[in-house]
C-alpha positions in Angstrom: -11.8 -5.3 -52.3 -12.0 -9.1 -53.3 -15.6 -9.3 -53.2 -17.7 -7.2 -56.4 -20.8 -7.8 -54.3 -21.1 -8.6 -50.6 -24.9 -9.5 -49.2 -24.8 -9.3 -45.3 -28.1 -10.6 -43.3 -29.0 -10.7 -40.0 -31.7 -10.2 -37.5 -32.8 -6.8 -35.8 -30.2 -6.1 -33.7 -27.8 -8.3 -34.9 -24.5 -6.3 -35.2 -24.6 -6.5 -39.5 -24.3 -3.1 -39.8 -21.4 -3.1 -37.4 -19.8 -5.9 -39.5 -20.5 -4.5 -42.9 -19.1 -1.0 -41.5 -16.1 -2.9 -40.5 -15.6 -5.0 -43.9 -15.8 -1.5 -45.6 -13.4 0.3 -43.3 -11.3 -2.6 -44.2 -11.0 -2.1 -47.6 -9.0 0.8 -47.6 -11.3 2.2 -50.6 -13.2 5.8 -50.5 -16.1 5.1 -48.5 -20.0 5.7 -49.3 -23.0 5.0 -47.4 -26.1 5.1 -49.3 -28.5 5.4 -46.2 -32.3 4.1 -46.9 -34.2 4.7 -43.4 -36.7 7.6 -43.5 -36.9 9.8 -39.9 -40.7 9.6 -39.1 -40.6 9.3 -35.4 -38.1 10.4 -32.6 -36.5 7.0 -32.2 -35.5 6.4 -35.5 -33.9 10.0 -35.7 -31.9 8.9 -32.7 -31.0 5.4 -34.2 -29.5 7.5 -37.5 -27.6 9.7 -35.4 -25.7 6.9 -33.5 -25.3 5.5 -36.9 -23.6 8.9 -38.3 -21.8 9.3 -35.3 -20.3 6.1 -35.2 -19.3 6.4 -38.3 -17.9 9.9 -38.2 -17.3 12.3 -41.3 -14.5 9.8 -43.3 -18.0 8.6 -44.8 -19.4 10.7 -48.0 -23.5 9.8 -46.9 -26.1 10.0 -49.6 -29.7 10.1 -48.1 -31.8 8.0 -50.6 -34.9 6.1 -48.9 -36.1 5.7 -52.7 -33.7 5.5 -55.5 -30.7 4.1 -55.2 -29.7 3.1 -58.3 -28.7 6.8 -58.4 -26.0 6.9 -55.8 -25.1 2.7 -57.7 -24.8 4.3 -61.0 -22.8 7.3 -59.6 -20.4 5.2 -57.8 -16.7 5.2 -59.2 -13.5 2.2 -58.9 -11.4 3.2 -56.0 -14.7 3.8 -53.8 -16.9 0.6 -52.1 -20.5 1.2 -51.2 -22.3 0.4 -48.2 -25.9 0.5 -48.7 -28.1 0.0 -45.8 -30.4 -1.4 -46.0 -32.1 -3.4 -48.6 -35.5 -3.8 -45.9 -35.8 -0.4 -45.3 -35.4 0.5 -49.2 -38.2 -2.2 -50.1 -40.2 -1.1 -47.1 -40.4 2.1 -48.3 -41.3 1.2 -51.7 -44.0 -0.5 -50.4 -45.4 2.3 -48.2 -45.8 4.7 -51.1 -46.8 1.9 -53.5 -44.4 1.7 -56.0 -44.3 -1.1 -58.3 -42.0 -3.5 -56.6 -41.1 -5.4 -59.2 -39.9 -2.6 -61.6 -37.8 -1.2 -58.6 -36.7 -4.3 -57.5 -35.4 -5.1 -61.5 -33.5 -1.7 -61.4 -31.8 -2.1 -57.9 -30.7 -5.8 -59.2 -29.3 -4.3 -62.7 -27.4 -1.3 -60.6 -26.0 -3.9 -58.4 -24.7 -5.6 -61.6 -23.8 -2.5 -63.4 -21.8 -0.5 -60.1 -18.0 0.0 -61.1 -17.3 -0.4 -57.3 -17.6 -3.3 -54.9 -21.2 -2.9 -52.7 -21.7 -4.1 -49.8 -25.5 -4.7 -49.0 -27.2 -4.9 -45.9 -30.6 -6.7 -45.3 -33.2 -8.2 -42.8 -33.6 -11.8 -42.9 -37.0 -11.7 -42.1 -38.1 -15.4 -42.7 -37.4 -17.1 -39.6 -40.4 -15.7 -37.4 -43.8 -16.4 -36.9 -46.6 -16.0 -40.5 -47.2 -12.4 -40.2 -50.7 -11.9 -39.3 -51.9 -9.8 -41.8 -51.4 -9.4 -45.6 -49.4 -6.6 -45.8 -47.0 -7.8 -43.7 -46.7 -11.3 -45.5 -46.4 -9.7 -48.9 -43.3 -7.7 -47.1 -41.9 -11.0 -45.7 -42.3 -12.7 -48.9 -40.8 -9.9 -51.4 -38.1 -9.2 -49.0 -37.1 -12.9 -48.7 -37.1 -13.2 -52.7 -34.8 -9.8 -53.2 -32.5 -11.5 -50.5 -32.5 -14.2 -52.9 -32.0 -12.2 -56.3 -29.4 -10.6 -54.2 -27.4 -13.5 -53.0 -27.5 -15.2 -56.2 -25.7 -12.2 -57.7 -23.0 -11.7 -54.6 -19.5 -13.3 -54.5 -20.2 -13.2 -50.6 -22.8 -13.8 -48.5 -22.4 -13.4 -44.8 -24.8 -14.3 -41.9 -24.0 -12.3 -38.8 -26.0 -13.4 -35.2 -24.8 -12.3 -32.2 -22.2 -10.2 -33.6 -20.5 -12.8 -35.3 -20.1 -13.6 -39.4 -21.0 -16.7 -40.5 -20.0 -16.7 -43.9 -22.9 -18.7 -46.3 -21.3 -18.3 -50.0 -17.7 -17.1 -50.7 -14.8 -16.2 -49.0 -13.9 -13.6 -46.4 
C-alpha cells in the first residue's frame, strides 16, 4: 500500500466506510478492522451487523471501543488496518472520562509507531450548527483537533460526500 497513513472524513452517512473498506480490499494486504462502536441500543447492534456482514469473514475484527493502540502496536508488515472510527473512539473516551489528552497522545504515537499502513476513519463534525450545550462543543472541538493531529501525520487525506472521494492531501 502506497499510503503509511490514510485519514478518510466524511459526514454521517456519507459512504467513508464504504470507501476506506474499498481502499483496504484494494491493497491486497491481510486485512484488520479495529472496530470502536459500543452496542448500547438495538439500532446500533443492527448498524454493526450490516457492517460485519458486508464485510464477511476475509476480515480478522478486533472489538476495541477503548484502546487501540493495542490492536496498532500488534499490527504486523504485510497486514493494513482499518480502524473505524476515530469519533466513536474519542466519544467513548469522553463518556467514561478518560483523560483525552493522554489517550489522544498514545493513539497519535501508535499511528506513528504501526509497522503496517492504517487507514482511519473519522466524523468531520465541524460543519454544523455550535452545539448547544458544553459537552457537545468540547466533543466538536477535540474531535476537530484529533482530525487535525491526524491529517498532519497522513500521506493521504480523503473527503468522501455523496459517496465520492475527494482527495485533500496526497495521492490516490
Amino acid at each position: 500500500m502506497r499510503n503509511k497513513l490514510t485519514l478518510v472524513l466524511g459526514g454521517a452517512g456519507s459512504g467513508k466506510s464504504d470507501w476506506a473498506e474499498n481502499t483496504v480490499i484494494q491493497s491486497g494486504y491481510d486485512k484488520v478492522y479495529v472496530a470502536t462502536a459500543q452496542a448500547w441500543d438495538e439500532e446500533m447492534k443492527a448498524k454493526i451487523h450490516r457492517h460485519q456482514h458486508q464485510r464477511g469473514n476475509t476480515w480478522s475484527t478486533i472489538e476495541a471501543p477503548l484502546d487501540i493502540v493495542t490492536p496498532l502496536s500488534n499490527a504486523r508488515s504485510g497486514q493494513v488496518v482499518l480502524l473505524d472510527c476515530a469519533t466513536m473512539w474519542l466519544s467513548n473516551h469522553l463518556l467514561a472520562g478518560s483523560d483525552l489528552a493522554t489517550e489522544e497522545e498514545r493513539f497519535i504515537t501508535a499511528l506513528r509507531e504501526c509497522a503496517a499502513p492504517v487507514v482511519v476513519v473519522t466524523n468531520e463534525v465541524g460543519m454544523s450548527v455550535v452545539p448547544e450545550n458544553a459537552l457537545a462543543r468540547r466533543f466538536r472541538e477535540t474531535q476537530g483537533k484529533l482530525n487535525q493531529r491526524i491529517a498532519a501525520q497522513a500521506n493521504l487525506v480523503v473527503t468522501v460526500m455523496a459517496g465520492l472521494p475527494l482527495v485533500l492531501k496526497g495521492q490516490i
